[in-house]
C-alpha positions in Angstrom: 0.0 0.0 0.0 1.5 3.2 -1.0 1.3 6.5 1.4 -1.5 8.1 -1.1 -3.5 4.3 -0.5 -3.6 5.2 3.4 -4.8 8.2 2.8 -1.2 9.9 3.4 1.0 12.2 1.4 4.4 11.2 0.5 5.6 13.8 -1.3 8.7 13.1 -3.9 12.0 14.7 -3.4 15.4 14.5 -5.2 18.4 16.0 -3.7 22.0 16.2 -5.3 24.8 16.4 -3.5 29.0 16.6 -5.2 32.4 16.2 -3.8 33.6 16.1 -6.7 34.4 12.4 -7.4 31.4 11.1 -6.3 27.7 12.5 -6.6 25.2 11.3 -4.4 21.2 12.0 -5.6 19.0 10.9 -2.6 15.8 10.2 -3.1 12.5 10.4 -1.2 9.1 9.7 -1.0 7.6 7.8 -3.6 9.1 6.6 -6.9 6.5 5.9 -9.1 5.0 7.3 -12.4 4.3 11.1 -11.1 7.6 11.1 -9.7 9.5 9.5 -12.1 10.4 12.6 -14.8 11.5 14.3 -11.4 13.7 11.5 -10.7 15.2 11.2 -13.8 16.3 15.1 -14.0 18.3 14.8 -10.6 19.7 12.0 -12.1 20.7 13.1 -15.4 21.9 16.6 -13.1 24.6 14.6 -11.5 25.6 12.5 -14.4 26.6 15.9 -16.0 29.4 16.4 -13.3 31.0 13.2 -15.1 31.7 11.4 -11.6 33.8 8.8 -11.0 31.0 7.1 -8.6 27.2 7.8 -8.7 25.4 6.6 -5.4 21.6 6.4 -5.5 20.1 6.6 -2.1 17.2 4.8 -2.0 16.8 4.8 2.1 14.2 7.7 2.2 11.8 6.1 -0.6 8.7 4.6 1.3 7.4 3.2 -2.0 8.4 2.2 -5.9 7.0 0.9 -8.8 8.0 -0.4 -11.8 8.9 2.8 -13.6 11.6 3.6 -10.5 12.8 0.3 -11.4 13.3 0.8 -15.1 14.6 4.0 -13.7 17.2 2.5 -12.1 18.6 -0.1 -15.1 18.7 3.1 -17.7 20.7 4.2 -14.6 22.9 1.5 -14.7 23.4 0.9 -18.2 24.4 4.7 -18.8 26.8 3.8 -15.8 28.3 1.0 -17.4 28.6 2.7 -20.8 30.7 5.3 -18.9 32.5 3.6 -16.9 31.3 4.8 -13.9 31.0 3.2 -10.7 27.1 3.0 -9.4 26.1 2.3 -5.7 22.9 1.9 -4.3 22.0 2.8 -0.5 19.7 0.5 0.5 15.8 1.2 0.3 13.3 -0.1 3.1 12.0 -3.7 2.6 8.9 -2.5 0.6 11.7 -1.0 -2.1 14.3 -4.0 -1.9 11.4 -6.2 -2.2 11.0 -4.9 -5.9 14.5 -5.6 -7.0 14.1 -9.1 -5.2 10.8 -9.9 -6.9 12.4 -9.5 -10.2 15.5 -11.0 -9.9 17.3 -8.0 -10.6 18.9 -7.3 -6.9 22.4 -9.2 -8.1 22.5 -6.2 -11.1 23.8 -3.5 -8.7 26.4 -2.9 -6.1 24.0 -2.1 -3.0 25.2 -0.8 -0.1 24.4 -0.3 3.7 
């Protein structure tokens, strides 16, 4: 159930942080269709700093769908196509649960 379902409001939020070598992009709320164009801009923000590692923080989602997970593999293959390093803070269980569910946990470097 997402926080709109249970009549709450979990509003989306995408904050980029640089030291110059690595670029973290936190996000929070929920990651799901609305969100998602929102998402992708932080993103594609902190890919234009060329760093040498990208970290996605995932721990402040409460919720994502499918097109936060396709999200994330057009994250990874631009990644991989530049060489750069991708980590992935952990999300809560709801949001691991989606990259366990579809087999595609043992794609990224996830960290704690």
């Amino acid at each position: 159930m997402t926080g709109v379902e249970a009549g709450l409001l979990a509003p989306f939020a995408a904050h980029v942080a640089d030291d110059g070598e690595h670029v973290l992009v936190r996000l929070i709320g929920e990651l799901d269709l609305a969100a998602a164009p929102r998402a992708a801009e932080a993103i594609a923000r902190a890919e234009r700093r060329r760093p040498r590692t990208l970290e996605l923080d995932l721990s402040g989602l409460v919720f994502m769908d499918s097109t936060g997970l396709r999200l994330m593999l057009t994250t990874r293959e631009r990644a991989l196509a530049a060489g750069r390093r991708l980590l992935v803070r952990r999300g809560p269980n709801a949001v691991q649960r989606v990259f366990e569910i579809t087999a595609l946990a043992p794609l990224f470097e996830f960290i704690d």
